[in-house]
C-alpha positions in Angstrom: -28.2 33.3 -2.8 -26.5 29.7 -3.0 -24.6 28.7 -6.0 -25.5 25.4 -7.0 -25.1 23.3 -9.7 -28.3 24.5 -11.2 -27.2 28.1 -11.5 -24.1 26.6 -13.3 -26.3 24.8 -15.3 -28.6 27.6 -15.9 -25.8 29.9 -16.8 -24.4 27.7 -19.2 -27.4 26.8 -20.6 -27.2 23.2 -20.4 -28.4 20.2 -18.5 -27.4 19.7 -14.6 -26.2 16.1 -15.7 -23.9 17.5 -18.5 -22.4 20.0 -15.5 -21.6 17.1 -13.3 -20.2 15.1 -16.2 -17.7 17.9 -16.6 -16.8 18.2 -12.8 -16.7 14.5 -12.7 -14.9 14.2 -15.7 -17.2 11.4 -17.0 -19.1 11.0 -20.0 -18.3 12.5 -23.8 -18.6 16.0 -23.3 -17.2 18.0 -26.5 -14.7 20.5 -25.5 -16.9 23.7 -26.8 -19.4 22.4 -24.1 -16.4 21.7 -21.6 -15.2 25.2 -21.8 -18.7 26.7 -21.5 -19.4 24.7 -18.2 -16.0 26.1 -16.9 -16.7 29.4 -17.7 -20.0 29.8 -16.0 -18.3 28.5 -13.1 -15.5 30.6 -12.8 -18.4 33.8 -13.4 -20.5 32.0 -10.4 -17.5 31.2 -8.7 -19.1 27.9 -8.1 -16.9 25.1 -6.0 -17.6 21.5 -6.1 -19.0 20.1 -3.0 -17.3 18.0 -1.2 -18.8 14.6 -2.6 -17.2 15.9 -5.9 -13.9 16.6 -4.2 -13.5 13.0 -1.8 -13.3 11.9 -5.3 -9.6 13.5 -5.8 -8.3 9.9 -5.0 -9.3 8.8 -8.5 -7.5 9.5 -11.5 -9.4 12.1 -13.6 -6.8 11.5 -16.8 -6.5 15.6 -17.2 -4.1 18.0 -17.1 -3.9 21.8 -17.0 -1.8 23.9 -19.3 -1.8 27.6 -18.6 -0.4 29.8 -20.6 -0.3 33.7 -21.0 -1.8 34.4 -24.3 -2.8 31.7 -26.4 -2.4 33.7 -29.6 0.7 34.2 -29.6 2.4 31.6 -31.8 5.0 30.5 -30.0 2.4 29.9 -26.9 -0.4 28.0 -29.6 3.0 25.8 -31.2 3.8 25.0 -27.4 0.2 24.0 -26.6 -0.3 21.7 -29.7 3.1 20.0 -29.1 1.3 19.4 -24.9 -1.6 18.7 -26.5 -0.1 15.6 -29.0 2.3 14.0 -27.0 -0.8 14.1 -24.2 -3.1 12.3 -26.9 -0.7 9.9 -27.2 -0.3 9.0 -23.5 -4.1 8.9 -22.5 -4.3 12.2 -21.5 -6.3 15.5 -21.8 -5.4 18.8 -21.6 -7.3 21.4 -20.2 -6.2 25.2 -21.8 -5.9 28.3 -19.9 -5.1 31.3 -21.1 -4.0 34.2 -18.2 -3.2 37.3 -20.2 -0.5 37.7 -18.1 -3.0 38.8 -15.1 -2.4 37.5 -11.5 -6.3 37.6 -11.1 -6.6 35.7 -13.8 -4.2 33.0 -13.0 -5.8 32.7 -9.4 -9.1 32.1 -10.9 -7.5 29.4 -13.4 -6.0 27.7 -10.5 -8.6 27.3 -8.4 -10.8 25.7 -11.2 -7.9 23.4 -12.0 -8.0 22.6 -8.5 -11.6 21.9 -8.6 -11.6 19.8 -11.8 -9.1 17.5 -9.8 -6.3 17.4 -12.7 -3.9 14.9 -12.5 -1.0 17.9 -13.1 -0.4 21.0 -14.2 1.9 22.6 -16.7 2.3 26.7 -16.6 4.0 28.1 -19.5 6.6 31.3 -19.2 5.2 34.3 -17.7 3.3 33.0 -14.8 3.1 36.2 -12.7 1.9 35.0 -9.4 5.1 32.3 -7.7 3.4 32.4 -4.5 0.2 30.9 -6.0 1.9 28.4 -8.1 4.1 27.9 -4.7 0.9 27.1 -2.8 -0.4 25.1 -6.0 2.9 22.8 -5.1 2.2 22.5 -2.1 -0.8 21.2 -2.3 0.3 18.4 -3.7 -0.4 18.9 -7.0 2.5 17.7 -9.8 3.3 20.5 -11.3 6.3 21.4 -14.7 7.4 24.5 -16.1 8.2 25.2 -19.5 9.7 28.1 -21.3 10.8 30.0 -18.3 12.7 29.2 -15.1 11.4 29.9 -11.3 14.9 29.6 -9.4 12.7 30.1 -6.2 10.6 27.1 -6.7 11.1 23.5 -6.4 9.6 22.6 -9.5 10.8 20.6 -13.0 11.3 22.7 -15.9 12.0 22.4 -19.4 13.5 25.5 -21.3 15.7 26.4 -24.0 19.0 28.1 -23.3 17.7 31.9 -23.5 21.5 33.3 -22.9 22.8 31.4 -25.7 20.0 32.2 -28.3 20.0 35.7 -27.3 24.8 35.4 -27.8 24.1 33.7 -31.2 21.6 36.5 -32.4 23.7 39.2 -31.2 26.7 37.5 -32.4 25.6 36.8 -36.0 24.9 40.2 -36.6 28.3 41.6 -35.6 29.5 39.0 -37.8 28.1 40.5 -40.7 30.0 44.0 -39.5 26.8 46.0 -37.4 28.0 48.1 -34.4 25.0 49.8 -33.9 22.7 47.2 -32.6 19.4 47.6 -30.9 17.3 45.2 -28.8 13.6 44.8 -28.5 13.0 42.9 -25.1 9.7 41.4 -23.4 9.3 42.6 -19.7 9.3 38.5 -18.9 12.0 36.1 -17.1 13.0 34.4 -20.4 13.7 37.7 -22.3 16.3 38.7 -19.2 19.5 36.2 -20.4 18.8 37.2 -24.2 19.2 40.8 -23.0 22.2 39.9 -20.6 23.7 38.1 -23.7 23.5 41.0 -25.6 24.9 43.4 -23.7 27.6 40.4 -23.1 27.8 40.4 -27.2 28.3 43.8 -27.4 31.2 44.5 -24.7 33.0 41.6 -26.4 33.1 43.1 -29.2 34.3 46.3 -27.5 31.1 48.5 -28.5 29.6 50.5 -26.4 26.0 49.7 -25.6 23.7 52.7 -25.8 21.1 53.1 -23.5 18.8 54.4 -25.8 19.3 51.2 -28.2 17.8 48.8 -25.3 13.8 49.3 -25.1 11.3 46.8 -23.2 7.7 46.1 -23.9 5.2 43.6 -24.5 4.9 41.1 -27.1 2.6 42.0 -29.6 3.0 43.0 -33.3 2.2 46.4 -32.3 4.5 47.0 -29.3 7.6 46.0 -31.6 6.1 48.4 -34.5 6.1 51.5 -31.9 9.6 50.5 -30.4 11.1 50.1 -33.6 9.7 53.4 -34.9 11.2 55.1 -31.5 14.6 53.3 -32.8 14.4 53.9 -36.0 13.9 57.8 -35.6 17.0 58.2 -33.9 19.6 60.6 -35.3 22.0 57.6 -35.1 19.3 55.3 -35.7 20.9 51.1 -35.4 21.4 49.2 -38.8 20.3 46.3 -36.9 17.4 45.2 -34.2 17.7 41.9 -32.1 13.5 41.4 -31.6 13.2 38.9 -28.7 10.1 36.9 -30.0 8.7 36.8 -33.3 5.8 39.1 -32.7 8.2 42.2 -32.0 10.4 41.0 -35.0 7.1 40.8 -37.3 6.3 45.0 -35.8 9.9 45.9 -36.2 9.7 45.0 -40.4 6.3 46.3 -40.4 7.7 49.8 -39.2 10.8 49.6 -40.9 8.6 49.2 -44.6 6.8 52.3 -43.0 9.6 54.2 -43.3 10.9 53.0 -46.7 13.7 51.1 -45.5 15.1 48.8 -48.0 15.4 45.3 -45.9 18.2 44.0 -45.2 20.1 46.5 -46.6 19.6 49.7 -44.6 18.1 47.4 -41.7 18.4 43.9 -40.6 16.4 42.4 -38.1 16.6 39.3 -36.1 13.9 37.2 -33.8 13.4 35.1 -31.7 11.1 31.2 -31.3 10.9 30.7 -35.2 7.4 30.9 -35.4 5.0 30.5 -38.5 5.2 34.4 -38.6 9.1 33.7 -39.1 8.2 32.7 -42.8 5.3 34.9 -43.6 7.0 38.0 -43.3 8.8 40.0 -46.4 11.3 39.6 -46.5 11.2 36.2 -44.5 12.8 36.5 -40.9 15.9 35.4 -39.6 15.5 33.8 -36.4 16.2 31.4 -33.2 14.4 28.5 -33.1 13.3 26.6 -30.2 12.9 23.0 -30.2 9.1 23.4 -29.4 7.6 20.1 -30.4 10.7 18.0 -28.2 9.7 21.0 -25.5 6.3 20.1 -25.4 7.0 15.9 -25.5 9.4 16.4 -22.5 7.1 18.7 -20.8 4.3 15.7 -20.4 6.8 13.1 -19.9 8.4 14.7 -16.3 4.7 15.3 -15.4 4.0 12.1 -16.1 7.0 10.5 -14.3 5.8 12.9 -11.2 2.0 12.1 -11.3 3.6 8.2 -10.7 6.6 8.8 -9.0 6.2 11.8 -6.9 10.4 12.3 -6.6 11.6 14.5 -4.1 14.4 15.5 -7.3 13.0 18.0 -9.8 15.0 18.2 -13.2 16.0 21.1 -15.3 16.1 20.3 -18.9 17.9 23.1 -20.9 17.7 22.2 -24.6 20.1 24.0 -27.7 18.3 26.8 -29.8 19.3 27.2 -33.1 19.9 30.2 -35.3 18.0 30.0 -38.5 19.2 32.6 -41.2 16.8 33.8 -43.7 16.1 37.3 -45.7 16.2 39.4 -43.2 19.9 40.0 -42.1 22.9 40.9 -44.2 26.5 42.6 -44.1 26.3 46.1 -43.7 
């Protein structure tokens, strides 16, 4: 059976008009409606006919963001930052959120495509590069932001990973801990904090030990069951370097689990200076990003390549900052 813009209409349970608003981008369609439209036609895997898509010449005024998993809180504080400094240039954002899956992030691409956005922003962990290759190629303006693709020709706006991950490592041997154990994500950005780590640590002349150096994914969760691997150790560390927020937040919530008095028998640092960096007990030492300035610059050098289209691409690496609160102190 065809797909038409009646089954999309059908499935969404709205009007055919309200459908071809949405693929035309015309009209004032709230975004709950927006997103339900996209949805049925990603299920359908509905395409606009070719009427809709002669109309690429024209300006649609939207952008795509996708990101890997919206509720994390560094990803939601990087989408709002897109999201304002887009408001305030005349344009929209459209949200995607892949979960880290390459299916996923096909699907999202090809209804970006479809919705004829002016440009696209992927943020971090975008799994597929030949997709986002062929995205590039197609002459769709394109940034990245929070990770770097060496590979691709592509503007990208990230914060100095190596150096957040030196000054985390670094303030904690300042305080006098040897035995030091890192928490990393199994994503591009989390390789120079861990390379500056283990940089840290021969600097200092200690001995890294394998055991001390565990990868995952970032969730709450995931840094509770690596820390409680850590922390059960004969020599168990007086110190973790958590490489986001989430794992910092699992890493206390472990730690309280086994009665540790914080920071005294463990300090723990993270990583993005989140909200979460202030709700935990004790509240959490950190490296912050600059995320709003990230997300400004982001939409400006899409901007400048939606009117421009330069043949240069620009790398922006911007300073992260170490922010000490409760949970670190001198062993």
């Amino acid at each position: 059976m065809k797909i038409t813009i009646r089954s999309v209409a059908e499935e969404a349970g709205v009007s055919i008009g309200t459908v071809s608003k949405v693929i035309n981008n015309s009209g004032k369609i709230s975004e709950k409606t927006r997103k339900k439209v996209f949805q049925a036609m990603q299920k359908l895997n509905y395409k606009p006919d070719a009427a809709a898509a002669s109309l690429r010449g024209k300006r649609t005024k939207l952008i795509g963001l996708l990101v890997p998993d919206i509720s994390n809180p560094f990803y939601a504080g990087i989408a709002r930052s897109i999201e304002d400094r887009s408001h305030e240039v005349g344009l929209n954002v459209m949200l995607c959120s892949t979960d880290n899956n390459t299916e996923k992030e096909k699907n999202y691409l090809a209804l970006l495509t479809s919705q004829r956005v002016d440009g696209l922003v992927v943020a971090s962990a975008f799994r597929s590069t030949v997709l986002l290759q062929e995205t590039i190629d197609r002459g769709i303006p394109s940034v990245l932001i929070a990770s770097e693709i060496p590979q691709l020709s592509i503007n990208t706006v990230t914060v100095d990973d190596y150096k957040g991950g030196y000054l985390a490592t670094s303030h904690l041997l300042d305080l006098g801990h040897k035995d030091i154990a890192i928490i990393s994500e199994n994503v591009r950005s989390n390789e120079p904090r861990l390379a500056a780590y283990k940089d840290s640590m021969r600097e200092a002349g200690i001995d890294v030990k394998p055991e001390y150096i565990m990868k995952t994914e970032a969730t709450i969760q995931k840094g509770y069951e690596c820390a409680k691997k850590l922390l059960l150790l004969d020599e168990k560390p007086t110190a973790i370097f958590a490489c986001n927020d989430l794992l910092a937040a699992g890493v206390i919530q472990a730690a309280k689990e086994l009665e540790l008095d914080l920071p005294r028998e463990l300090s723990v640092v993270g990583f993005d200076n989140t909200v979460l960096s202030t709700t935990t007990a004790p509240m959490l030492t950190t490296i912050s990003q600059p995320i709003k300035q990230m997300g400004a610059k982001v939409v400006d050098l899409l901007r400048q390549e939606m009117e421009e289209s330069k043949g240069h691409k620009e790398r922006l690496l911007m300073a992260p900052e170490l922010i000490v609160r409760q949970s670190t102190a001198s062993i």
